[in-house]
N, C-alpha and C positions, 0 to 999 in steps of 0.2 A: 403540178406537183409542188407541193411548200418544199421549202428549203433545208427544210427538217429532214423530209422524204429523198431527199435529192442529195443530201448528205450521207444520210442511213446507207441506202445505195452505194456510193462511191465507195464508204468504207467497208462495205460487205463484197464488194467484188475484188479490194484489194486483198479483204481476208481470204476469197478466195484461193487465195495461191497461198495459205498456211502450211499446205504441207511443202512448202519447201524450207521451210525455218522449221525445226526440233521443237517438238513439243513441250512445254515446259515440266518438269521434274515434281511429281506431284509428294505432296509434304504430310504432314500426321500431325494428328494435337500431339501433345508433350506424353497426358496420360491416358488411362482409360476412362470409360464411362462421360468422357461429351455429351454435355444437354445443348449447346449452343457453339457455334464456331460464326466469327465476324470477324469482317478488315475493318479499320479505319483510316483514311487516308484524308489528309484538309492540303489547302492553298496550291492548288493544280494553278493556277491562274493560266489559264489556258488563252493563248494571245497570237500579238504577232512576233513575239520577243526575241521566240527562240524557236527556229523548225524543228530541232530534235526532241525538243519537251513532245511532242504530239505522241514518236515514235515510245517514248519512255512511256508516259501513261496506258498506250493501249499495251507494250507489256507487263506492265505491273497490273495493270485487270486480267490478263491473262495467269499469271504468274498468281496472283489473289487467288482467282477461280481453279487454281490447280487442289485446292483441299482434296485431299485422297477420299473422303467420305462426302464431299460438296462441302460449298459455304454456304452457308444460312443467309449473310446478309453482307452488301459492303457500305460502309459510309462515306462520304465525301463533306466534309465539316466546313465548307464554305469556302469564298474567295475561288471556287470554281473557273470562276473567267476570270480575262484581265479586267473586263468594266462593260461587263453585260451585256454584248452587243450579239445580236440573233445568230451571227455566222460562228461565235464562238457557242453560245449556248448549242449549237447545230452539230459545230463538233464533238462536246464534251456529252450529247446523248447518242451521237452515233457510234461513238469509239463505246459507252456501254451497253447499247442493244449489240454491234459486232464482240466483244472481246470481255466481259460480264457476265461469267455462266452464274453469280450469284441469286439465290429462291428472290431477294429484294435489294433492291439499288434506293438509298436513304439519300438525301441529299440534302443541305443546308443551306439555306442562303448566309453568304458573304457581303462587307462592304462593299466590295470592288464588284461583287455583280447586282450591286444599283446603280453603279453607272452609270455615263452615256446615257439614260433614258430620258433626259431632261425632267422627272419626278419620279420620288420616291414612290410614289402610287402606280405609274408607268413600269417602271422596274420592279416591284413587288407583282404585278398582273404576271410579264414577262415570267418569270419565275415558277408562278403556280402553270402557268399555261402550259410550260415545256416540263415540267414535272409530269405533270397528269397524262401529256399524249404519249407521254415517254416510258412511262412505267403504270399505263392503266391504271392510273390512282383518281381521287376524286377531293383532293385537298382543297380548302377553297382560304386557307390563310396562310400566310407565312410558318405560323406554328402548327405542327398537328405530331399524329402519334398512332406508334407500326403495333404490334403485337406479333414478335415470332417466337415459335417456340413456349409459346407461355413468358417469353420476358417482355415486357415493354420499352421500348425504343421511344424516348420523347425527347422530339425537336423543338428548339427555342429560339426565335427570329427577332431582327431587330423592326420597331415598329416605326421609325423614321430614321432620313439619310443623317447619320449625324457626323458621316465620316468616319473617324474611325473608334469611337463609340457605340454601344446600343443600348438604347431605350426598351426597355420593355414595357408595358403597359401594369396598372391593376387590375385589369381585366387576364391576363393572359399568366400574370404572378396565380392570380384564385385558377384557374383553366392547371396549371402546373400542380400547384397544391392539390387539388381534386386527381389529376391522373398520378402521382407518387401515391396517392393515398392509395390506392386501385393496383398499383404496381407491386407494391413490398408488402401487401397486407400477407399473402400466402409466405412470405421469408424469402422471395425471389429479391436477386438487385433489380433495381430500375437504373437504365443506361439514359446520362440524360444527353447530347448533342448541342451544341451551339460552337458558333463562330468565335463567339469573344470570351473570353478567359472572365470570370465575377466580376476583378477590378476594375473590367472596360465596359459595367454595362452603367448607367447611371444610377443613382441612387444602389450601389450593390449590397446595403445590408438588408434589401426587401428580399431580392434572391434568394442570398446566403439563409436567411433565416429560415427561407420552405425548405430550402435543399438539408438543411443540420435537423429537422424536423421531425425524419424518416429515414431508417434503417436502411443501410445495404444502398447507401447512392453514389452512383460514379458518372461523371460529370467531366465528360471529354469537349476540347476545345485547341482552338487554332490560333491562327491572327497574329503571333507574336514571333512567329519564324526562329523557334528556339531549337537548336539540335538537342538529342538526347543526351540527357545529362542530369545532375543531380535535381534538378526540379521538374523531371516528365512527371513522377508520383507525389505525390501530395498527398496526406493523411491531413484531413481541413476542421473532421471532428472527429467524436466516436466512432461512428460509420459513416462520413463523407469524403469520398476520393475527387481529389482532381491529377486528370490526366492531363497534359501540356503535348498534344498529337506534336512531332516535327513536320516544317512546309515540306511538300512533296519538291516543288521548285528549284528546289536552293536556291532561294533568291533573296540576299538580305542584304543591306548597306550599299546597294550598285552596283556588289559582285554576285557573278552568276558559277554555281557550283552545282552540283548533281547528287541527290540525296535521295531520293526516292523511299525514303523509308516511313514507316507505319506503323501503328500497332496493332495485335491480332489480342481479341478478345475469344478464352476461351473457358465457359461458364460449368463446373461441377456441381455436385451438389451442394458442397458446402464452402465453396470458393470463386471465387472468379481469379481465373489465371491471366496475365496482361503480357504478350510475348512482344518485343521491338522484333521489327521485321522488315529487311530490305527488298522490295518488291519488284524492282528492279533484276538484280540478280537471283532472288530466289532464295536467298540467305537468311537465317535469324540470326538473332544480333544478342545470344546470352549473356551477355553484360547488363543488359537491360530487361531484366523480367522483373515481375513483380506480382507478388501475391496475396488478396484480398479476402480474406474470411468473412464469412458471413455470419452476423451474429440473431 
């Protein structure tokens, strides 16, 4: 039995005994007419750090998957582990096969889970490997790209260890440019995912330029452990959103704090709705909404 298996296991026999904890309180989008309902959550760093982070995460996927209509989809925006190492990746897909009723579980590679592998190539294999046995997928790169609901989900990977940088390729900038184009051609957003916020990828006006290119793009990101607050939304052009997700963690500066919060994407016809959401308790956070027209 891999370690994976043996994982999966452990925390499914502990889910067994769910019904002695209260189910969690299931929630409603804002309006009517939902084409799309998603979590986003980033920097779980899932480690040795701290035992009660474990407990936090599997109820915020449970507390996620309370959508009173289901969830379409959750993300996880990278820095997943503390530094990639198989017993965390082992936890961080058994706590979402147990506690994940979302239709897709997204997932992002992070700096800190190329870790430990002593190569960036080592730790990028890691990665696709426990992806695909995890969620029956069939990714064979660091980038690639979902299609739910008729929206498009594209992920954006860094293509070497740079720390806390990411390189993307000219390869993988034209691969991006070709799927936006495929995305918003019908007037839909395209939702795009990456770990590192523009400023931290190298060369960012190669980015910035495909992403200002095409209509209706929102363009969520991690890595920088910022609470909600005046820079979660970003208006970057005419229709370029950048989202600034907060760490799941709370983990900034050497202090450790409890935050657990997220944002819930919820797409209309002719908007996208962005709800802040504590996933932890179950709570949204209306101080922090934000609403996206589609043009």
């Amino acid at each position: 039995m891999s370690l994976l298996s043996f994982t999966v296991f452990l925390v499914s026999v502990f889910s067994f005994f769910s019904f002695l904890r209260p189910a969690p309180a299931a929630y409603e989008p804002k309006e009517e007419g939902i084409l799309l309902n998603a979590a986003v959550l980033t920097d779980l760093h899932i480690g040795p750090r701290n035992p009660i982070l474990q407990h936090n995460i599997n109820k915020a996927f449970r507390n996620a998957s309370a959508a009173k209509d289901g969830l379409d989809a959750l993300a996880i925006l990278g820095d997943n582990t503390m530094d990639g190492m198989e017993q965390q990746y082992s936890l961080l897909y058994a706590s979402l096969t147990a506690h994940s009723k979302a239709e897709h579980n997204i997932v992002v590679v992070g700096n800190h889970d190329l870790w430990g592998m002593g190569s960036y190539l080592n730790g990028k294999n890691r990665f696709i490997s426990y992806y695909n046995q995890s969620t029956d997928s069939n990714i064979d790169d660091i980038y690639y790209h979902k299609v739910i609901n008729g929206y498009h989900f594209i992920v954006l990977g860094t293509e070497s260890d740079m720390h806390t940088t990411a390189h993307i390729t000219n390869a993988q900038i034209g691969w991006l440019d070709a799927r936006l184009a495929e995305a918003t051609a019908g007037g839909r957003p395209a939702f795009v995912f990456h770990h590192f916020p523009v400023g931290r990828v190298l060369e960012p006006e190669r980015l910035e330029a495909v992403l200002k290119a095409y209509p209706n793009v929102l363009y969520f990101y991690g890595h920088v452990h910022r609470a909600l607050g005046a820079n979660t939304y970003t208006q970057a052009g005419d229709s370029l959103y950048y989202i600034d997700v907060p760490n799941f963690d709370g983990f900034s500066d050497d202090i450790f704090y409890y935050r657990g919060q997220g944002i819930q994407i919820e797409a209309y016809e002719d908007r996208v709705l962005l709800r802040a959401r504590d996933y932890i308790r179950g709570e949204w956070l209306p101080d922090y909404e934000y609403s996206v027209p589609l043009v």
